[in-house]
Structure formats: C-alpha cells, structure tokens
C-alpha positions in Angstrom: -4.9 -3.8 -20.2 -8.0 -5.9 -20.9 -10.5 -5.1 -23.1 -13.2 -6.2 -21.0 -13.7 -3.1 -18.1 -14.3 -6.4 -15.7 -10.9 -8.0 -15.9 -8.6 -6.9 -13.1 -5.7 -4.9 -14.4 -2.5 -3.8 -13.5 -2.1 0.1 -13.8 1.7 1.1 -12.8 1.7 5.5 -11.6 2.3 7.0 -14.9 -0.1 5.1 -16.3 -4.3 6.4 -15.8 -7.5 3.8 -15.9 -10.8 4.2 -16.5 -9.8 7.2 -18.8 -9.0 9.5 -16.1 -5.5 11.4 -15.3 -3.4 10.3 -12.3 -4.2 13.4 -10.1 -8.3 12.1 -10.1 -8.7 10.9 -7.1 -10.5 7.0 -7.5 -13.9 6.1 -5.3 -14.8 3.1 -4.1 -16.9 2.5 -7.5 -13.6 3.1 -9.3 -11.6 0.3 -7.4 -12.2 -3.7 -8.7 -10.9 -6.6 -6.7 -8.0 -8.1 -8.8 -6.9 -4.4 -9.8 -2.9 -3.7 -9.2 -0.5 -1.0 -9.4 2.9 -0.2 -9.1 4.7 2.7 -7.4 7.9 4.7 -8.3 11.0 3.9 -6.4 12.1 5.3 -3.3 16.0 4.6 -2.1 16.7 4.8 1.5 19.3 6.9 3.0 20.9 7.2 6.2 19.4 9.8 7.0 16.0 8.6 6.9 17.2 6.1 9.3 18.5 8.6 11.3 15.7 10.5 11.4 13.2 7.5 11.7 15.3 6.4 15.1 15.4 10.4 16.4 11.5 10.5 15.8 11.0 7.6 17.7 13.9 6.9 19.8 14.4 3.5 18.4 18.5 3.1 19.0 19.1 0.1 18.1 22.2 -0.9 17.4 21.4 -2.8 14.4 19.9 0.6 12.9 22.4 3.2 13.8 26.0 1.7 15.0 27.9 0.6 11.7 30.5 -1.4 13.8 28.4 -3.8 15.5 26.0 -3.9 12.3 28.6 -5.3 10.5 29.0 -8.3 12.9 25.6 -9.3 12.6 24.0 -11.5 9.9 23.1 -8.4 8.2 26.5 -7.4 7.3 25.3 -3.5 8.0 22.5 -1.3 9.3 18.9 -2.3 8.4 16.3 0.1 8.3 13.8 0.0 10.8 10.9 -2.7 10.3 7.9 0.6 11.3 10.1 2.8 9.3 9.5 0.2 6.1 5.5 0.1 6.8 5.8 4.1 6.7 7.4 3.9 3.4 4.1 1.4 2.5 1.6 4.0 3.6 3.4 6.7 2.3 3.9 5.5 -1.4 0.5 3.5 -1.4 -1.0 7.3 -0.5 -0.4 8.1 -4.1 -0.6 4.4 -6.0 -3.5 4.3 -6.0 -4.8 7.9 -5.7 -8.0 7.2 -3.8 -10.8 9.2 -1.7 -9.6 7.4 1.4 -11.8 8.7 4.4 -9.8 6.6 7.1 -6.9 4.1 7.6 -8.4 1.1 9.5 -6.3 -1.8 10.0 -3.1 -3.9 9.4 -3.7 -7.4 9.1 -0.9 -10.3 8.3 2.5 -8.1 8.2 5.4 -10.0 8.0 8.9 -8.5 7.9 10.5 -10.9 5.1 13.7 -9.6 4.4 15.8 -7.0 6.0 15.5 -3.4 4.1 19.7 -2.0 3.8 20.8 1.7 3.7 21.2 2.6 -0.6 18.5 -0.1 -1.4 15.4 1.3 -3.9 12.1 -0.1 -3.1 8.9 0.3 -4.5 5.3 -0.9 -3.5 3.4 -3.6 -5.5 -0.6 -2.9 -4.6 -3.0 -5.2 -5.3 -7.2 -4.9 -4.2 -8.2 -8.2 -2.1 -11.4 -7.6 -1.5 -14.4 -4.7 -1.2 -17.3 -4.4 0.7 -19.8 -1.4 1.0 -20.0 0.2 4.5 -22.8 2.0 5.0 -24.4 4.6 2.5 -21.0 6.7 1.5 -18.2 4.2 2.0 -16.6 1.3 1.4 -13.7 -1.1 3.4 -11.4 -1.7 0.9 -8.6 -4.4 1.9 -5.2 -3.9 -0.1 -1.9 -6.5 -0.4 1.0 -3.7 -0.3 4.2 -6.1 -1.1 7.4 -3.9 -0.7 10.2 -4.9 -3.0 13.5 -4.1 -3.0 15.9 -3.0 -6.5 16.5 -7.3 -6.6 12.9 -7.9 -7.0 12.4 -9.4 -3.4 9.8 -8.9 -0.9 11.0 -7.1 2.3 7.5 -6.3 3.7 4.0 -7.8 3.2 0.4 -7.7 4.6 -2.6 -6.1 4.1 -3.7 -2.3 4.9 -8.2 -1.7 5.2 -9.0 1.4 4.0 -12.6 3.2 3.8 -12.9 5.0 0.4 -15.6 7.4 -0.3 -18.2 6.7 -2.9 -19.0 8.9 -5.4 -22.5 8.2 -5.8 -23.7 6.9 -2.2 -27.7 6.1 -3.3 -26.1 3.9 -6.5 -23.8 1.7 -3.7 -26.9 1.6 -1.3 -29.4 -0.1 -3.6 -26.3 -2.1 -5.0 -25.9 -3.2 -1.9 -29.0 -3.9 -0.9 -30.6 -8.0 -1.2 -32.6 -8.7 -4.0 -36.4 -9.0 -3.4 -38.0 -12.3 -3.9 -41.3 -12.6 -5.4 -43.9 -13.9 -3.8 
C-alpha cells in the first residue's frame, strides 16, 4: 500500500484499510476511486448448476445434459451466464464490506468466457467512479471482473450501488459549489 492515504490501493479480503478490521462496514467517505480488492475463491459445483436451473427453470441443454454438452464447443456443461452475475453480487457483498443502501444498476456486462462445472473463480473489484446523492448517500460505480483459477476473465461490467455516508452534513457541504466572491 501507498503511503500517501490518496493513492488508490489494492486491499485483497484478509487484508483491512484505513486501519479498520474486515467486519467494519466501509461508507461512501471510506471508498476512493482507483481503490481495488480481491475476493476469496468460490468453485462451482453441479449442484449449484442444478440448483440455479431448478430456481429458475433455465433447462438448457448446454447447462444440465452432459451428452449433448460434450458435442458443443464447450466440450461440457457451462454454468449459467445469470448464475455467474449471482456469484458477482454475492462475493462483491462481502469484498468490499460496504453500507450499501440499494443495488441500482448493471451497465456494460459482457459474458467473455464460458464458466465450467469444478472451475474456482474469484471477483476482482475495482471503484470507477463516486458521486454524492443527496445528503446521506452516494452512487458508487464498481468494475466486478470475474476470473476463473487460469486467470481469465469470464464475466465483466459494472454494478451502481448507493452507499450510506457516515457523516451526511460533511458530504453536503463537500458537495456543495464553491462561493465566488464578489
């Protein structure tokens, strides 16, 4: 990490910033643009395939018959493209630990490369961009890449979140134009 506090860093889960422990929850005060973290692996089973097609009664072949799977250009059963955004939400839910007050948006997802039954992914989170939203909130736009074990990019895009502030009257008059004299 950099020694100056305003130098984007990259913070991986076990790791804290600002001096605080990885169960404080960050505001939008916390959270510079630049900033990035890594999560912990996840590896996807069959049955969370399974599940993921029973849940939403996606049967695609390409998801649950191993025969015809093989005779694709996936050589196998791919996970579900929605079932690999889940995995984003639900591993960016903790890496970063923010005071997120609503999900907001997807923007730009692109499906890159196919996610396979026994791959390990893990989410690479990086802060676009911030703006203050009224007097207790800010949007916060994330870059959640999902990688697999190989170090390629299956997923990408961008999630908006609003993220509480800690101190709303400090963001208010931060946010507020500059008076000119007269």
């Amino acid at each position: 990490m950099g020694s100056n506090p305003s130098t984007p860093t990259r913070v991986d889960i076990v790791g804290g910033r600002f001096g605080k422990s990885m169960s404080e929850r960050l505001h939008f005060e916390d959270i510079q643009i630049g900033q990035s973290w890594s999560s912990l692996g996840r590896t996807i089973t069959e049955t969370d395939v399974v599940n993921f097609a029973c849940s939403t009664g996606d049967f695609n072949p390409l998801h649950v018959d191993a025969e015809f799977a093989s005779g694709t250009v996936y050589r196998g059963r791919v996970a579900h493209g929605l079932l690999g955004i889940s995995w984003v939400a639900g591993l960016g839910s903790h890496t970063p630990l923010v005071m997120t007050l609503a999900f907001s948006a997807i923007r730009d997802w692109e499906f890159i490369k196919p996610i396979h039954i026994g791959d390990t992914v893990h989410l690479e989170t990086t802060v676009l961009d911030k703006i203050a939203s009224g007097r207790r909130s800010g949007r916060v736009a994330w870059l959640h890449r999902l990688v697999n074990q190989r170090g390629e990019t299956t997923q990408q895009g961008v999630f908006e979140t609003l993220v509480a502030c800690r101190n709303p009257a400090q963001v208010e008059r931060a946010t507020q134009p500059a008076a000119y004299p007269e």
